[in-house]
HTML snippet that shows the backbone in 3Dmol.js (N, CA, C, O; Angstrom):
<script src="https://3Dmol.org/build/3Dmol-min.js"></script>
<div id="view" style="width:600px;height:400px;position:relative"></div>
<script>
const pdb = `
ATOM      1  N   UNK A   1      42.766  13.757  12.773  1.00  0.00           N
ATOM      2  CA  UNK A   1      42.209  12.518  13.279  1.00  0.00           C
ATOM      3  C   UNK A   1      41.274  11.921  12.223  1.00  0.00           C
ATOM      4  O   UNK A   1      40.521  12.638  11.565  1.00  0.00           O
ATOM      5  N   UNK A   2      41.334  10.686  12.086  1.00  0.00           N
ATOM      6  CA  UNK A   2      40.286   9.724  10.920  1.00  0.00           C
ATOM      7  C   UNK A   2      39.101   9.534  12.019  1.00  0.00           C
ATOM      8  O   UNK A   2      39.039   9.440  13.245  1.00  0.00           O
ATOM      9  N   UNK A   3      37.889   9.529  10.551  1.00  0.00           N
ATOM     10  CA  UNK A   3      36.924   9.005  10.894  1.00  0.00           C
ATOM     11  C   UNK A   3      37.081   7.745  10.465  1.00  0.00           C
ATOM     12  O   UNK A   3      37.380   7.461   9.305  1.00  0.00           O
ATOM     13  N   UNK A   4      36.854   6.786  11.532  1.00  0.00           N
ATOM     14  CA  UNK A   4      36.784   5.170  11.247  1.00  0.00           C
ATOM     15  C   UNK A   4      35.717   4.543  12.009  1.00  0.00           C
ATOM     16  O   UNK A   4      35.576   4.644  13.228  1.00  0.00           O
ATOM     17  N   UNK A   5      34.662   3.613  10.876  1.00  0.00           N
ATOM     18  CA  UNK A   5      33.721   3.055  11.320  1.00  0.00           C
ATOM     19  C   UNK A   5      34.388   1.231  11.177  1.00  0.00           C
ATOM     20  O   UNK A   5      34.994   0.714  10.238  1.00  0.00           O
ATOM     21  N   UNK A   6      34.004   0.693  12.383  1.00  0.00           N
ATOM     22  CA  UNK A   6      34.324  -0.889  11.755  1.00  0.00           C
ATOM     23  C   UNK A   6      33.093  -1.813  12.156  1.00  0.00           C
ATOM     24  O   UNK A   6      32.456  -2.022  13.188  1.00  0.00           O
ATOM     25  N   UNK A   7      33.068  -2.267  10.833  1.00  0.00           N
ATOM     26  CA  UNK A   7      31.319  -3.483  10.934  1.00  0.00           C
ATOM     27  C   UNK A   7      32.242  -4.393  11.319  1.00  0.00           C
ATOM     28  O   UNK A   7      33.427  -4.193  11.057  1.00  0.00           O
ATOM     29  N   UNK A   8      31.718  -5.838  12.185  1.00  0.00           N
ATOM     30  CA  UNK A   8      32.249  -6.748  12.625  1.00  0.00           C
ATOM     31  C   UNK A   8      31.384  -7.467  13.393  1.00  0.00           C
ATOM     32  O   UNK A   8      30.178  -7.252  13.507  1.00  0.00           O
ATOM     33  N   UNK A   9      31.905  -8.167  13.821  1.00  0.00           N
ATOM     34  CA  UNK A   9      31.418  -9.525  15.008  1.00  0.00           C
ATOM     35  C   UNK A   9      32.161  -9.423  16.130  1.00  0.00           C
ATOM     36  O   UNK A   9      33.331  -9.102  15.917  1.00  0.00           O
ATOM     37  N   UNK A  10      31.834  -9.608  17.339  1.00  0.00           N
ATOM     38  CA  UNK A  10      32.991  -9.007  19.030  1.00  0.00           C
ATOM     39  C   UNK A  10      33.671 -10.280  18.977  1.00  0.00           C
ATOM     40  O   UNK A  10      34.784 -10.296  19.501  1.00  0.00           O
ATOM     41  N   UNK A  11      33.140 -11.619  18.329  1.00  0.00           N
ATOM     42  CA  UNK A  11      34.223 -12.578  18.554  1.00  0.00           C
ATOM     43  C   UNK A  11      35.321 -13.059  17.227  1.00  0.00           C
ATOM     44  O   UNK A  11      35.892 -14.137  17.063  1.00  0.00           O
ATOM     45  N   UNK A  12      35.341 -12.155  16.619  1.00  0.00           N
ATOM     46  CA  UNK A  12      36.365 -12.622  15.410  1.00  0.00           C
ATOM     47  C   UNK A  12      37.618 -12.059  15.981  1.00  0.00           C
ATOM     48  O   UNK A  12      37.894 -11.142  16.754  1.00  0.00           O
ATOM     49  N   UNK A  13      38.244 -12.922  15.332  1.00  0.00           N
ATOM     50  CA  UNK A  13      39.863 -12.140  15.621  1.00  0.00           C
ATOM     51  C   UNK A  13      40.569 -11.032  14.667  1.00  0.00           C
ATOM     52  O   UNK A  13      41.500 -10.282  14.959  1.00  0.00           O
ATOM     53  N   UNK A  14      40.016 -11.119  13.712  1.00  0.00           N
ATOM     54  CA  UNK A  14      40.523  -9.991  12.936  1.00  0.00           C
ATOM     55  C   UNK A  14      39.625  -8.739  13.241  1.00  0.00           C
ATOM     56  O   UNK A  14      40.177  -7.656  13.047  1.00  0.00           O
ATOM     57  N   UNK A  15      38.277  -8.715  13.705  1.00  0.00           N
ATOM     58  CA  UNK A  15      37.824  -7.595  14.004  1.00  0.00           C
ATOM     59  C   UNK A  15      38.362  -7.345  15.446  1.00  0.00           C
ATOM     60  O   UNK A  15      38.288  -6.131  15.638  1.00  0.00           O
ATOM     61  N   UNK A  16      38.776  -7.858  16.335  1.00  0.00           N
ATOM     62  CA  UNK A  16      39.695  -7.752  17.533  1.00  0.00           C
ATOM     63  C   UNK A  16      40.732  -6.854  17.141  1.00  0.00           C
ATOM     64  O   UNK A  16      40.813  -5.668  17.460  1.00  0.00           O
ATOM     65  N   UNK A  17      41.637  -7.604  16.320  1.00  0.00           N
ATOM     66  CA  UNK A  17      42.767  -6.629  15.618  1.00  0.00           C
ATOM     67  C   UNK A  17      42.494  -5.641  14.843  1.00  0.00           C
ATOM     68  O   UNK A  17      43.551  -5.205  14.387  1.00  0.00           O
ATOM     69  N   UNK A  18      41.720  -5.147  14.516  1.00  0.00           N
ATOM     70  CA  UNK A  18      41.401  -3.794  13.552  1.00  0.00           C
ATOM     71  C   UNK A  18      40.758  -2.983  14.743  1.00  0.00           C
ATOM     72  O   UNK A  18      41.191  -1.831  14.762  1.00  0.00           O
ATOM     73  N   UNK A  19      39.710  -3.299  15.893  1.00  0.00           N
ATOM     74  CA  UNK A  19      39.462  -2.711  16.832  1.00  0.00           C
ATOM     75  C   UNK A  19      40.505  -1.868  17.568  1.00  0.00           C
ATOM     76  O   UNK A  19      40.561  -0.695  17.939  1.00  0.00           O
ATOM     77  N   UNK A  20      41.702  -3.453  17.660  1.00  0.00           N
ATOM     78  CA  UNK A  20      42.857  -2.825  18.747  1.00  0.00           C
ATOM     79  C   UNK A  20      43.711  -1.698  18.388  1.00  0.00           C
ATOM     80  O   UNK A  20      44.235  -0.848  19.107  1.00  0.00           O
ATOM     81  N   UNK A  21      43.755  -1.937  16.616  1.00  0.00           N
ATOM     82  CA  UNK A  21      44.415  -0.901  15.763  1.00  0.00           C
ATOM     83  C   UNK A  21      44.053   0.774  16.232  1.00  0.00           C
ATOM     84  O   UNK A  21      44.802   1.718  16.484  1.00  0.00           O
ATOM     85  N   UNK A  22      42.556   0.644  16.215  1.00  0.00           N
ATOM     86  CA  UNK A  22      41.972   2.122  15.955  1.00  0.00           C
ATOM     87  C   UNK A  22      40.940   1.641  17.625  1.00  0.00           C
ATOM     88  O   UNK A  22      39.865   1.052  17.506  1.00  0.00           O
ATOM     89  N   UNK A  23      41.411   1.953  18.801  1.00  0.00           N
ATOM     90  CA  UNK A  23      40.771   1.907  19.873  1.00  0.00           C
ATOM     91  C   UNK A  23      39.428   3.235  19.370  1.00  0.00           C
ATOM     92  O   UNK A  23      38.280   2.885  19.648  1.00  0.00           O
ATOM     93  N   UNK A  24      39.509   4.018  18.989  1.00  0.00           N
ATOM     94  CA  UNK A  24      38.770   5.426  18.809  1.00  0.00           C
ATOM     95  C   UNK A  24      37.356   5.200  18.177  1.00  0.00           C
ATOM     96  O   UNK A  24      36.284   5.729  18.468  1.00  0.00           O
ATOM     97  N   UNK A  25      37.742   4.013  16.975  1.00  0.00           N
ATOM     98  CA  UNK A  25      36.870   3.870  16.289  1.00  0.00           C
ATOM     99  C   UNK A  25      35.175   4.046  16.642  1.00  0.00           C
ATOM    100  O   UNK A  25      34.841   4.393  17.775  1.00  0.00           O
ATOM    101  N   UNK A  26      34.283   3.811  15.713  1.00  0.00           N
ATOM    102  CA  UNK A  26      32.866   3.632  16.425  1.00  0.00           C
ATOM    103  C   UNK A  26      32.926   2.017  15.320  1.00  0.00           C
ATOM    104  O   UNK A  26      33.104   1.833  14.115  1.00  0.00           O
ATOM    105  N   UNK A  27      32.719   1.271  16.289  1.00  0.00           N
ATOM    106  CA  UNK A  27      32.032  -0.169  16.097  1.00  0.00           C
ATOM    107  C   UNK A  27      31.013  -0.721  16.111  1.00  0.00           C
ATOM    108  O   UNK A  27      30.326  -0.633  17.129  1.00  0.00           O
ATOM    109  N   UNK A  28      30.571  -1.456  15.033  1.00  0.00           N
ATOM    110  CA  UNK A  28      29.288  -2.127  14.805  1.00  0.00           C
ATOM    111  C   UNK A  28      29.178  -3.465  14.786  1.00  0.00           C
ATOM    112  O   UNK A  28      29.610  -4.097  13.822  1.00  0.00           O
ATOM    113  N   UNK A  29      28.647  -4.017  15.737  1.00  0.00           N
ATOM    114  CA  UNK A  29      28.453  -5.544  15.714  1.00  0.00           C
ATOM    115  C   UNK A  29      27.681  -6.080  14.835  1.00  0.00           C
ATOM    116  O   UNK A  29      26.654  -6.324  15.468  1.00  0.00           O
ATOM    117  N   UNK A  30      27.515  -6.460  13.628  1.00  0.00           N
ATOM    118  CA  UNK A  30      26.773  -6.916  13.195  1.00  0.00           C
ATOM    119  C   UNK A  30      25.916  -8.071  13.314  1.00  0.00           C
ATOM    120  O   UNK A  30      25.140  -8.319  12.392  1.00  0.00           O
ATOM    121  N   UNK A  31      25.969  -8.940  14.524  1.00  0.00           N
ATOM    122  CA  UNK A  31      24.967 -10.106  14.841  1.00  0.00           C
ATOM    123  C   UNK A  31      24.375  -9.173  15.949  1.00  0.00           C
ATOM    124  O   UNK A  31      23.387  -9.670  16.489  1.00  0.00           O
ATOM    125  N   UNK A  32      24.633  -8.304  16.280  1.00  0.00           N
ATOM    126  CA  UNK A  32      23.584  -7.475  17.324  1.00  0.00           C
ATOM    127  C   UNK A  32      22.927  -6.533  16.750  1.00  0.00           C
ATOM    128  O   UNK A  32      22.292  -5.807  17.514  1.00  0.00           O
ATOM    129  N   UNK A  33      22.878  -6.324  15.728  1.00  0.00           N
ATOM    130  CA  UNK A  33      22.193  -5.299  14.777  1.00  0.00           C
ATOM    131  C   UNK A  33      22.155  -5.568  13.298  1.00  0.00           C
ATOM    132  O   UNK A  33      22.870  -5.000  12.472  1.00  0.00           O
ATOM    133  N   UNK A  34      21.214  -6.529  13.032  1.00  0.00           N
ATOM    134  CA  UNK A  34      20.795  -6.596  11.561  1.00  0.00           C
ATOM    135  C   UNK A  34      21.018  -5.789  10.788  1.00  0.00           C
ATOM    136  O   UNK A  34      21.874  -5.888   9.908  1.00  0.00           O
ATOM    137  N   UNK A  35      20.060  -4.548  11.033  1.00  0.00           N
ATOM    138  CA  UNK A  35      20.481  -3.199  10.355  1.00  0.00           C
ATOM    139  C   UNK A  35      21.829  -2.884   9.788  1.00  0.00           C
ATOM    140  O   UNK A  35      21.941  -2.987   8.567  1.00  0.00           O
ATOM    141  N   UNK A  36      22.560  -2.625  10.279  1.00  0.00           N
ATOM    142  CA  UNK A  36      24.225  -2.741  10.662  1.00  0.00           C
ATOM    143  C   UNK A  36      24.622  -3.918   9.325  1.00  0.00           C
ATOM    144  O   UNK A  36      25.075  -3.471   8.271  1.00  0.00           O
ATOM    145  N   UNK A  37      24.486  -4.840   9.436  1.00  0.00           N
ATOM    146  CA  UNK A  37      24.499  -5.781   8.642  1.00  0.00           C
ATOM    147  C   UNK A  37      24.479  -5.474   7.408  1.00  0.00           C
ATOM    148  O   UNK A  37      25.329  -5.454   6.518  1.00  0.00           O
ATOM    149  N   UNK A  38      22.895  -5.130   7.505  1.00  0.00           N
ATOM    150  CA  UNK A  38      22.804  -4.473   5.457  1.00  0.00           C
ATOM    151  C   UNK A  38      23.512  -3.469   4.909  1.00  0.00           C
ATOM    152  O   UNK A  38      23.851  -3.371   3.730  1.00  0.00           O
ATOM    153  N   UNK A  39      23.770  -2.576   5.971  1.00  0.00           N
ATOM    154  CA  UNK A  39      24.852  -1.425   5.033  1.00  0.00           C
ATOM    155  C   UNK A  39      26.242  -1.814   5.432  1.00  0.00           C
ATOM    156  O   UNK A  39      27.163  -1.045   5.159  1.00  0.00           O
ATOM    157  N   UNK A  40      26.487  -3.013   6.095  1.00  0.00           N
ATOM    158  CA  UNK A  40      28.126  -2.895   5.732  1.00  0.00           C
ATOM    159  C   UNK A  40      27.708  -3.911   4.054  1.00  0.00           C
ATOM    160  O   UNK A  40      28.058  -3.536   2.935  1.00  0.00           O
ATOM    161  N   UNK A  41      27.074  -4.930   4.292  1.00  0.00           N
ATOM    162  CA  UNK A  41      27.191  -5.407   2.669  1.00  0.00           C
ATOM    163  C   UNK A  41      26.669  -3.850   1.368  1.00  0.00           C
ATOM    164  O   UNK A  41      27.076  -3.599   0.234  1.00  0.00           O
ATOM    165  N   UNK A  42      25.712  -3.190   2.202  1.00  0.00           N
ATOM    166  CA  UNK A  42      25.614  -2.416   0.771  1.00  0.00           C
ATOM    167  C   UNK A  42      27.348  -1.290   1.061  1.00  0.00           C
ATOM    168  O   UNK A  42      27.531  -0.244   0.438  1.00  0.00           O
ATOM    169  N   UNK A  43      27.841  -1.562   1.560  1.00  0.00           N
ATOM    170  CA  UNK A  43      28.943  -0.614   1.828  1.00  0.00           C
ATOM    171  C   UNK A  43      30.293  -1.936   1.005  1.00  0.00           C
ATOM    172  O   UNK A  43      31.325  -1.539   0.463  1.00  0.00           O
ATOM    173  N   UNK A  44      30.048  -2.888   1.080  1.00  0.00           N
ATOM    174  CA  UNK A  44      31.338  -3.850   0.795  1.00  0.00           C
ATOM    175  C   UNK A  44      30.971  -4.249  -0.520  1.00  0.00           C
ATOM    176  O   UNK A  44      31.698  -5.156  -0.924  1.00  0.00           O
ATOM    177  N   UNK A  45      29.940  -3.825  -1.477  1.00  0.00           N
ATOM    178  CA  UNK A  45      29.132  -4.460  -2.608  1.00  0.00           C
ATOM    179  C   UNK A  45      28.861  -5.795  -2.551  1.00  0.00           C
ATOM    180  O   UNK A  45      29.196  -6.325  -3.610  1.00  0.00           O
ATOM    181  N   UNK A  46      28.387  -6.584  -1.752  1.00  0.00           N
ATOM    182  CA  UNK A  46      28.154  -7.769  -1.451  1.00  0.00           C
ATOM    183  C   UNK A  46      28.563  -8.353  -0.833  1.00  0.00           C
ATOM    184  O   UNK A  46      27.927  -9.367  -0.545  1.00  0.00           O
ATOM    185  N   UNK A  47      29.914  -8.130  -0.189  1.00  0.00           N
ATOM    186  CA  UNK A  47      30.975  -8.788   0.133  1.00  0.00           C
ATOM    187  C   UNK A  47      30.993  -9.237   1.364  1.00  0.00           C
ATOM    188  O   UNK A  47      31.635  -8.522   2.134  1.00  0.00           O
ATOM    189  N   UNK A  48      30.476 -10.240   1.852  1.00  0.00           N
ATOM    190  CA  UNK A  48      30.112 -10.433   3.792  1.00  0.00           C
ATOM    191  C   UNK A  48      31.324 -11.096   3.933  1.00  0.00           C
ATOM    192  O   UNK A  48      31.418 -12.321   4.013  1.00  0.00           O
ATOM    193  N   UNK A  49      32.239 -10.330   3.966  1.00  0.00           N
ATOM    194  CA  UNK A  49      33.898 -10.393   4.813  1.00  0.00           C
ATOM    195  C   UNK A  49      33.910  -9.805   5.801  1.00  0.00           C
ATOM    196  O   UNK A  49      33.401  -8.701   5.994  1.00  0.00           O
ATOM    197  N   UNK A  50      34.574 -10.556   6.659  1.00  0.00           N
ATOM    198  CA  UNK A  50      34.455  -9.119   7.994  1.00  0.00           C
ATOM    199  C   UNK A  50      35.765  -8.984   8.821  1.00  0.00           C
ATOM    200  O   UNK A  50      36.046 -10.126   9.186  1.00  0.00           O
ATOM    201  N   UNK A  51      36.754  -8.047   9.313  1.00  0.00           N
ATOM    202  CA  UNK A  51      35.854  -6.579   8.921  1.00  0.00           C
ATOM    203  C   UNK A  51      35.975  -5.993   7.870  1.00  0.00           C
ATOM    204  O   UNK A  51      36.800  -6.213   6.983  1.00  0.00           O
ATOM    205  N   UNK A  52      34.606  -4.680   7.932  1.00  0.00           N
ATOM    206  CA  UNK A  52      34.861  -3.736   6.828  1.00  0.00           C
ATOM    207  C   UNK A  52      34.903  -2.767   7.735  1.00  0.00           C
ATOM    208  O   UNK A  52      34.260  -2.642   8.778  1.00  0.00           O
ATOM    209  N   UNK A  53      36.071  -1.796   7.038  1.00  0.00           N
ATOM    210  CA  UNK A  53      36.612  -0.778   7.695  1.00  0.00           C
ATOM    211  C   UNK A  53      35.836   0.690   6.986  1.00  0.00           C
ATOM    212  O   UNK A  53      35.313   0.370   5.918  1.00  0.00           O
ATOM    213  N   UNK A  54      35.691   1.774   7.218  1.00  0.00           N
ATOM    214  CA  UNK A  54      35.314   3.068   6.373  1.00  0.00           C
ATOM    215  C   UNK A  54      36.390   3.974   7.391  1.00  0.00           C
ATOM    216  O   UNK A  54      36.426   4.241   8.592  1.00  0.00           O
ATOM    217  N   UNK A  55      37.235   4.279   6.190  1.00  0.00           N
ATOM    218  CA  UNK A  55      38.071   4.916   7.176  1.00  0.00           C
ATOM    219  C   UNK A  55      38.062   6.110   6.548  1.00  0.00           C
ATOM    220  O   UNK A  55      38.811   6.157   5.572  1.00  0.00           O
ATOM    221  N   UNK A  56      37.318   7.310   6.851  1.00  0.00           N
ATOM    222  CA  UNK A  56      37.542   8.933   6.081  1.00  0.00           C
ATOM    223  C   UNK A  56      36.855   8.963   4.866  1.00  0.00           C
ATOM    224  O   UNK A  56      37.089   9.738   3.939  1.00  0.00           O
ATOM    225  N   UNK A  57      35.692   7.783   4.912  1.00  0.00           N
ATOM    226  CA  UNK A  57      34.471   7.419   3.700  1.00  0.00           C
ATOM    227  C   UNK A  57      35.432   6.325   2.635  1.00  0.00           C
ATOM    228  O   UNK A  57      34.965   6.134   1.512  1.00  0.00           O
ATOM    229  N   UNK A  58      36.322   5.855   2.884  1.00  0.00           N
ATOM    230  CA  UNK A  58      37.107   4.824   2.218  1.00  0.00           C
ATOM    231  C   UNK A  58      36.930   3.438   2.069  1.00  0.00           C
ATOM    232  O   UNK A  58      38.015   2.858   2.030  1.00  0.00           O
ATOM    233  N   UNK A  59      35.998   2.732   1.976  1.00  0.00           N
ATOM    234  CA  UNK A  59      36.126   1.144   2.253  1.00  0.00           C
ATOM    235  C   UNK A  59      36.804   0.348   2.296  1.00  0.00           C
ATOM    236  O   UNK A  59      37.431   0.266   1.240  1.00  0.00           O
ATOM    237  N   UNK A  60      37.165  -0.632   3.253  1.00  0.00           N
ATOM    238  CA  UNK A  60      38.310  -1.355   3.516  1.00  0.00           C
ATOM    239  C   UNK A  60      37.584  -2.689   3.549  1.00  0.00           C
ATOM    240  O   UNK A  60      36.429  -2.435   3.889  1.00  0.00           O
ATOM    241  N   UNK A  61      37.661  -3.370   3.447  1.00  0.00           N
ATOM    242  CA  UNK A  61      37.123  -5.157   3.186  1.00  0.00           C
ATOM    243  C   UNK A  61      38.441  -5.813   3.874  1.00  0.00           C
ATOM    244  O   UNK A  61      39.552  -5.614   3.384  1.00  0.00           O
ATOM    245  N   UNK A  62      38.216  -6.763   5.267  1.00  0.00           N
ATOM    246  CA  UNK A  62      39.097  -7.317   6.000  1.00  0.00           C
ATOM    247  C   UNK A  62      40.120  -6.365   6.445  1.00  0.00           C
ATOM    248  O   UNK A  62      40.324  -5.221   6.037  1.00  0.00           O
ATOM    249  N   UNK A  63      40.823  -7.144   7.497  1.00  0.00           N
ATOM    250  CA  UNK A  63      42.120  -6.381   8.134  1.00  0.00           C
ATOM    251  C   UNK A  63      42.934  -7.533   8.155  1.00  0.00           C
ATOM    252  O   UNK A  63      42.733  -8.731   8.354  1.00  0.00           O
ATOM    253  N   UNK A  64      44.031  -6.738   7.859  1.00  0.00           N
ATOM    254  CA  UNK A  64      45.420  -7.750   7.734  1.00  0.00           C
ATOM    255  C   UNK A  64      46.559  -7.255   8.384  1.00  0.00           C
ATOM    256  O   UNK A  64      47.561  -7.892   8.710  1.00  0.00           O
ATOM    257  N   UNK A  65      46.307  -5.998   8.552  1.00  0.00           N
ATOM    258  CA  UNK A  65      47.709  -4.976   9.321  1.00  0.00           C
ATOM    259  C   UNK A  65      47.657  -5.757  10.714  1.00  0.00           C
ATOM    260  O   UNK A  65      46.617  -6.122  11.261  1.00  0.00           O
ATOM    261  N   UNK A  66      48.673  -5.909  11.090  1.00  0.00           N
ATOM    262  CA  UNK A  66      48.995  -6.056  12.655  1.00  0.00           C
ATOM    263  C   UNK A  66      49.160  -7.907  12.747  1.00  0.00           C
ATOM    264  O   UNK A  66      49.601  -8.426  13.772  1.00  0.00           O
ATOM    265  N   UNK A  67      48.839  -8.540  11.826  1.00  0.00           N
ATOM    266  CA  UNK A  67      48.951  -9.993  12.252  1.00  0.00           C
ATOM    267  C   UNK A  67      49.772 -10.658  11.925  1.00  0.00           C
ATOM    268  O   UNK A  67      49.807 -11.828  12.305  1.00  0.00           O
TER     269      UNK A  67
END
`;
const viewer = $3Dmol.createViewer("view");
viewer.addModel(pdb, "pdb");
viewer.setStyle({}, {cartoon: {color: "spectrum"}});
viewer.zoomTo();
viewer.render();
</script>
């Protein structure tokens, strides 16, 4: 089984679809937690795309599978 973390927003649609991908996941809203916020950018090197995926310590920047 993967460890998968996904930073996101509850109303985007691509974090919808990366959610729906990996129901298991642990999810982070990032407009409900600032905190959350700063380490997905220090996790994406700057990159405020969303989502970012960490899948098994892997970084993933956006989701595109499933659409």
């Amino acid at each position: 089984m993967k460890n998968i973390i996904i930073y996101g927003r509850d109303t985007c649609p691509h974090t919808r679809r990366a959610r729906d991908a990996y129901p298991d996941a642990t999810f982070y809203d990032i407009l409900a937690d600032p905190a959350k916020l700063d380490e997905m950018v220090k996790l994406s090197n700057g990159i405020q795309k969303i989502p970012v995926l960490v899948v098994d310590g892997k970084v993933e920047i956006g989701f595109k599978r499933g659409c």
